[in-house]
C-alpha positions as CSV (number, residue, x, y, z in Angstrom):
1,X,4.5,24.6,-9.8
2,X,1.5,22.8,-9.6
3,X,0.0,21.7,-6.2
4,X,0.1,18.0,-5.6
5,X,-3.3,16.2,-4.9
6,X,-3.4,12.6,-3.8
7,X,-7.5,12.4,-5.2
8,X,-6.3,13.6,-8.9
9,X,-3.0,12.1,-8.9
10,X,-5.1,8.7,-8.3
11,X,-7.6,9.6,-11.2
12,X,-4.8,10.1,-13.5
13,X,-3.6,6.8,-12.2
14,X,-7.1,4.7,-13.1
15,X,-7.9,6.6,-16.3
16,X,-4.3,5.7,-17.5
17,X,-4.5,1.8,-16.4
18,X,-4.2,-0.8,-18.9
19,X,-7.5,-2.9,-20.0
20,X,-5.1,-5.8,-20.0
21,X,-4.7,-5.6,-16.3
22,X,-7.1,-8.5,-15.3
23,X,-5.7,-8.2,-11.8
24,X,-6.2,-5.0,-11.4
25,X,-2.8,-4.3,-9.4
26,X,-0.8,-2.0,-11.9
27,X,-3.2,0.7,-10.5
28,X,-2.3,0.4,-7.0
29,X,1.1,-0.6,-7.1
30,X,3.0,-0.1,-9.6
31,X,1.9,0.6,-12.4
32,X,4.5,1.1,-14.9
33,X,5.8,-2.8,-13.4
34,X,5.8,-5.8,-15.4
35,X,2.6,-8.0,-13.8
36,X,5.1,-10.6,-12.3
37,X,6.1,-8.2,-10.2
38,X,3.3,-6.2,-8.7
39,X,1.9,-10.1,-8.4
40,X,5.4,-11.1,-6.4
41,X,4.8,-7.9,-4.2
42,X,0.7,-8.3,-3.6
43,X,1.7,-11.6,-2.1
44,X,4.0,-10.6,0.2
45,X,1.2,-8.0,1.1
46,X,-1.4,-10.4,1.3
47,X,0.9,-12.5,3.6
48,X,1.2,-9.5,5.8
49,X,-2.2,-8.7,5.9
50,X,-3.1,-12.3,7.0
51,X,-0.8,-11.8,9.7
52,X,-2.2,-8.5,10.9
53,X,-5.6,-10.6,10.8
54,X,-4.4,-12.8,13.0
55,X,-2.9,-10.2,15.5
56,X,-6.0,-8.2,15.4
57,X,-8.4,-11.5,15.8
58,X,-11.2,-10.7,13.8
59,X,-14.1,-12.5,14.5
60,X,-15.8,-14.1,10.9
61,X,-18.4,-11.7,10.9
62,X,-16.4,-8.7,11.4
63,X,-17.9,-5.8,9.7
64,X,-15.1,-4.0,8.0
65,X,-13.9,-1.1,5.9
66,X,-11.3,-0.7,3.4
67,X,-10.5,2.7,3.1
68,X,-8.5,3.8,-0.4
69,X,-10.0,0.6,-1.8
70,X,-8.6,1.3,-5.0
71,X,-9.4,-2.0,-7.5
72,X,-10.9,-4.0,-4.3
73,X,-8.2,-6.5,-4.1
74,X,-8.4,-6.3,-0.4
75,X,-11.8,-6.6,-0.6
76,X,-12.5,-9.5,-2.6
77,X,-10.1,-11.0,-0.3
78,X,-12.3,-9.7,3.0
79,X,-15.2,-11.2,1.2
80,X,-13.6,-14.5,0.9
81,X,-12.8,-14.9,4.4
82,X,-16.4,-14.0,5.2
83,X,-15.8,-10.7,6.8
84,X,-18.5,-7.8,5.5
85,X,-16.4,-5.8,3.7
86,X,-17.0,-2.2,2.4
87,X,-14.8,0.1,0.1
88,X,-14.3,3.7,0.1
89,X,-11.7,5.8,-2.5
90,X,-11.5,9.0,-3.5
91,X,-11.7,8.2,-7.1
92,X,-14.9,7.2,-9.1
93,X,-12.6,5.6,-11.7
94,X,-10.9,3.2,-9.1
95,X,-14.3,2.1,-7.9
96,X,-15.2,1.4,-11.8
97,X,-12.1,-0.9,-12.1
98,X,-13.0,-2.5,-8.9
99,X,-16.6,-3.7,-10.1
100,X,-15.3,-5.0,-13.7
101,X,-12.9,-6.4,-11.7
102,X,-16.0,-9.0,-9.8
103,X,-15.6,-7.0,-6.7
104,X,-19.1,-7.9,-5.0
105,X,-18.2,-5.5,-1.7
106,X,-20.6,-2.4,-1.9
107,X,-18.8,0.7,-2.8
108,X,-18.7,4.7,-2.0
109,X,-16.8,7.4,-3.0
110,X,-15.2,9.5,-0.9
111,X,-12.4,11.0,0.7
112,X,-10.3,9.7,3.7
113,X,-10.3,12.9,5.4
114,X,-14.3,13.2,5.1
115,X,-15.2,9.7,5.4
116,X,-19.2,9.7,4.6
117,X,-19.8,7.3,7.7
118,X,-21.2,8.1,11.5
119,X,-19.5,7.4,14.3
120,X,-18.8,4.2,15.3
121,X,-19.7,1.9,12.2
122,X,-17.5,-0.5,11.4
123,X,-15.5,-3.0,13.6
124,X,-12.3,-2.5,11.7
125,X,-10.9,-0.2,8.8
126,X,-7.9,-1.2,6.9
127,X,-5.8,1.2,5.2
128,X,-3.4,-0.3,3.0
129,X,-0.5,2.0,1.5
130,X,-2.6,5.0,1.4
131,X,-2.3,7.9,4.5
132,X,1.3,7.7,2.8
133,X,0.4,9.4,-0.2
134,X,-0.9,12.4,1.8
135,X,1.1,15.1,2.8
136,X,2.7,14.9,6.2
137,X,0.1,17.7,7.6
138,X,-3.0,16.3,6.4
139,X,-1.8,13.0,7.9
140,X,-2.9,12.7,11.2
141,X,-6.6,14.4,10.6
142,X,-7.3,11.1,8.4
143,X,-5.9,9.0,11.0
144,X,-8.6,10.4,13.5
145,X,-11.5,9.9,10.9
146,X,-10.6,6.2,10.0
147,X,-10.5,6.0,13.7
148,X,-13.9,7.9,14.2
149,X,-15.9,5.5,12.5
150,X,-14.1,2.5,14.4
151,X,-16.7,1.3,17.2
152,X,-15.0,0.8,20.7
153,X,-12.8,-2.3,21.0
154,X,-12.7,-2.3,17.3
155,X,-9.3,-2.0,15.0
156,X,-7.3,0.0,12.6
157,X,-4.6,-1.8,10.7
158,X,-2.5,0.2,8.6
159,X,0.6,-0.8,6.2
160,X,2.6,2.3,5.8
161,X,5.7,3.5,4.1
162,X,8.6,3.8,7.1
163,X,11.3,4.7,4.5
164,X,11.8,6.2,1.0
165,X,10.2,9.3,-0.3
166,X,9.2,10.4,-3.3
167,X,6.9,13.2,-5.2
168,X,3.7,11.5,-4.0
169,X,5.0,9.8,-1.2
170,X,5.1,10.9,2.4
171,X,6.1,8.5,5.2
172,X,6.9,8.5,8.8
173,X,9.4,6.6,10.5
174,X,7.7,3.7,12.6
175,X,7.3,6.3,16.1
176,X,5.5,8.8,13.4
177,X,3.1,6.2,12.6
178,X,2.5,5.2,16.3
179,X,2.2,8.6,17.8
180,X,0.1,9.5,14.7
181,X,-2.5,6.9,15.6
182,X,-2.1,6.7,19.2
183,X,-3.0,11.0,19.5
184,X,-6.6,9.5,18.2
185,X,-7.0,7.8,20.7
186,X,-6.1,4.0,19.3
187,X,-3.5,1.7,21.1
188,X,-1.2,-0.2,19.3
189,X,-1.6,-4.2,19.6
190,X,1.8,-5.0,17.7
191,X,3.2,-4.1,14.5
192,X,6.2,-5.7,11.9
193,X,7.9,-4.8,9.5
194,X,7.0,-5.6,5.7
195,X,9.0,-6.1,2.7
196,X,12.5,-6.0,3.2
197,X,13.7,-7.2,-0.1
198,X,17.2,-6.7,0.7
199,X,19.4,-8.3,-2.5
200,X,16.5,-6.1,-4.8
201,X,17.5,-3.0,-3.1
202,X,20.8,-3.2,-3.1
203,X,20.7,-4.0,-7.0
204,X,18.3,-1.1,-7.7
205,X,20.6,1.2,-5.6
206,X,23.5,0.2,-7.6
207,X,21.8,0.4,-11.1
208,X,20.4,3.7,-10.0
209,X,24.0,5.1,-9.2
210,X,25.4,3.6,-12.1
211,X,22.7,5.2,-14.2
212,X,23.6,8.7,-12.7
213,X,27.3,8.1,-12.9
214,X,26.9,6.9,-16.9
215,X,23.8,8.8,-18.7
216,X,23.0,11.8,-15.7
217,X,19.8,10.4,-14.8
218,X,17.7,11.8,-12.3
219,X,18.0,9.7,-9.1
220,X,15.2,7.6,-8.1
221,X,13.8,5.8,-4.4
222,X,14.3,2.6,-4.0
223,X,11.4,1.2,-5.5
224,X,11.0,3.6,-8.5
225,X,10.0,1.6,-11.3
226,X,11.2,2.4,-15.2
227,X,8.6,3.7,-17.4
228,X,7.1,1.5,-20.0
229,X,9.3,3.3,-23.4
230,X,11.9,2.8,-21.0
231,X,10.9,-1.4,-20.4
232,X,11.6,-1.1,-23.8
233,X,14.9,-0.2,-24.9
234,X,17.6,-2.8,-24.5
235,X,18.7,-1.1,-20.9
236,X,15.3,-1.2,-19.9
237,X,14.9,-5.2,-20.6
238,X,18.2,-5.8,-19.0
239,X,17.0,-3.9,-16.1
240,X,13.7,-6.2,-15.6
241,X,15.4,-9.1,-16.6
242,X,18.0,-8.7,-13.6
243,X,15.3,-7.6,-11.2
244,X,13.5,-11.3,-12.3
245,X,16.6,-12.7,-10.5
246,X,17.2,-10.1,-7.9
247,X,13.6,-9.9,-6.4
248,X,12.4,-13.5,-6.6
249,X,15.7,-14.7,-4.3
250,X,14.9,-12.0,-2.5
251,X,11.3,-13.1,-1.5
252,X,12.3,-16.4,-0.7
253,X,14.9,-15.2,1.8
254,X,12.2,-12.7,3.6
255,X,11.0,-15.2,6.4
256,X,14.8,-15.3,7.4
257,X,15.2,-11.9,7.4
258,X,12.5,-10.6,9.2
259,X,14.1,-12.7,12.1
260,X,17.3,-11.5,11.6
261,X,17.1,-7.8,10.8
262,X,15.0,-5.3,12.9
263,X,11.8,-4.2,11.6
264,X,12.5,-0.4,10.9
265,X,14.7,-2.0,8.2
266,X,11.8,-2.8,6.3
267,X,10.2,-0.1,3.8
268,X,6.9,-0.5,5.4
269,X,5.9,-1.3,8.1
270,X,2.3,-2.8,9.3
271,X,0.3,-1.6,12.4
272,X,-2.1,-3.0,14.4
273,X,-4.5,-1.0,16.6
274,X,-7.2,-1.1,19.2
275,X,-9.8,1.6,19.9
C-alpha cells in the first residue's frame, strides 16, 4: 500500500484541476463539486475568517502569511483589506494556478513543516484547512513552525477539521487543536465553530446509507463529494439536485444555529491564537 503524502496528493490535485475553474476553488475544496457549491461553502469560510479577523484585531498593515495558500483565494482577499499578504504551499502547481488566477501576493514554495522563513517574521500566519491533511504525528511539528516565524504578540488563526475523517484527512477534536497549539507556546484568544450545515448532513448521511443498503457502496464522510462520471448518471443528478435544496436552507439557517448548538457540533472549527 502506497504511503500517503499530503505534498503529492496536492500535486495530483492541481495538475488534475479544471481550466474552467475561474475561481480557482475546485482545487482546494472540493473538487469533484459543482461550482455553486464550493462557492456556497467559500463564503461561509470567508465569513468565518472575517470573524477570526476581527477577534484577532489586525492592524491594516499587518504583515501576514498564508500558509498552504493553495490558488490564493485567501490572499487576494488579505490584499484587499490592505494587509501584506505572502503565500507559501507545498506545491509548485498550486502557486501556478494562483498567479493566472491575478493573485498579486508574492509567492514561495515550500513545505509547512520547513517553512523557508526566520524567526519571527510575520505578524500573523493563517492556515486554512491544511495541518488537517497531515497525519496526526506530523501535526504538531508544523504547528510549532507556523508558530516560529510568528513575532511576539503576533497571531495564528487556524480553521481545522474537528470531525470526519477520511484517507487524507486527519482531525482533532477542538482540545486536540488547543493543546496542539498551546504546547508551542501560543494562547488561544477564542475560537467557534464553522459550518454546521445541519439539514445537508443529515441528507448526505441518509443518501449514503441508502446507497450502501441498495447498490453496496463504500461508505463515505459527511462531506464526500460524488465523482464527476458519477454527477453524471441520473442518481448522480438527483443527488446534486437535492443537495441544491438541502445545503442552501441550510446556509441560511447557520446564524441561528451557531447560537443554538455548541460549537464542537460543527465540522470545523476556527482558532484564534496569540504568541
Amino acid at each position: 500500500m502506497k504511503t500517503y503524502s499530503p505534498k503529492e496528493y496536492w500535486s495530483g490535485v492541481a495538475e488534475n484541476s479544471c481550466a474552467d475553474d475561474p475561481s480557482g476553488l475546485a482545487p482546494i475544496l472540493y473538487p469533484d463539486s459543482p461550482p455553486w457549491f464550493n462557492q456556497l461553502i467559500d463564503d461561509l469560510q470567508f465569513r468565518a475568517i472575517r470573524r477570526a479577523i476581527t477577534l484577532a484585531d489586525f492592524s491594516a498593515d499587518t504583515r501576514i502569511l498564508d500558509v498552504g495558500c493553495g490558488t490564493g483565494r485567501w490572499l487576494r482577499r488579505y490584499q484587499q483589506f490592505g494587509f501584506r499578504a505572502m503565500g507559501v504551499d507545498a506545491t509548485a502547481a498550486m502557486l501556478r494556478l494562483a498567479r493566472e488566477r491575478g493573485t498579486a501576493a508574492a509567492l514561495t514554495v515550500g513545505e509547512v513543516n520547513r517553512l523557508p522563513f526566520r524567526d519571527a517574521t510575520f505578524d500573523a500566519v493563517t492556515d486554512i484547512t491544511v495541518t488537517q491533511h497531515i497525519p496526526q504525528s506530523l501535526q504538531v511539528p508544523a504547528l510549532a513552525e507556523m508558530i516560529r516565524v510568528i513575532r511576539p504578540g503576533g497571531c495564528l488563526i487556524l480553521m481545522e477539521l474537528i470531525q470526519g475523517e477520511d484517507k487524507h484527512i486527519f482531525p482533532r477534536t477542538p482540545q486536540g487543536w488547543i493543546e496542539g497549539v498551546s504546547s508551542c507556546g501560543a494562547k488561544l484568544i477564542g475560537w467557534f465553530g464553522q459550518e454546521y450545515l445541519l439539514l445537508d448532513r443529515l441528507f448526505v448521511r441518509v443518501a449514503r446509507t441508502l446507497a450502501t443498503r441498495n447498490v453496496g457502496s463504500a461508505s463515505q464522510d459527511a462531506q464526500s463529494q460524488v465523482s464527476s462520471h458519477q454527477r453524471s448518471t441520473i442518481t448522480g443528478r438527483i443527488y446534486w439536485g437535492l443537495r441544491h435544496i438541502t445545503v442552501p436552507i441550510a446556509a441560511w439557517s447557520e446564524p441561528a444555529i451557531e447560537l443554538i448548538c455548541p460549537a464542537r457540533v460543527a465540522t470545523h472549527g476556527v482558532f484564534v491564537f496569540r504568541k
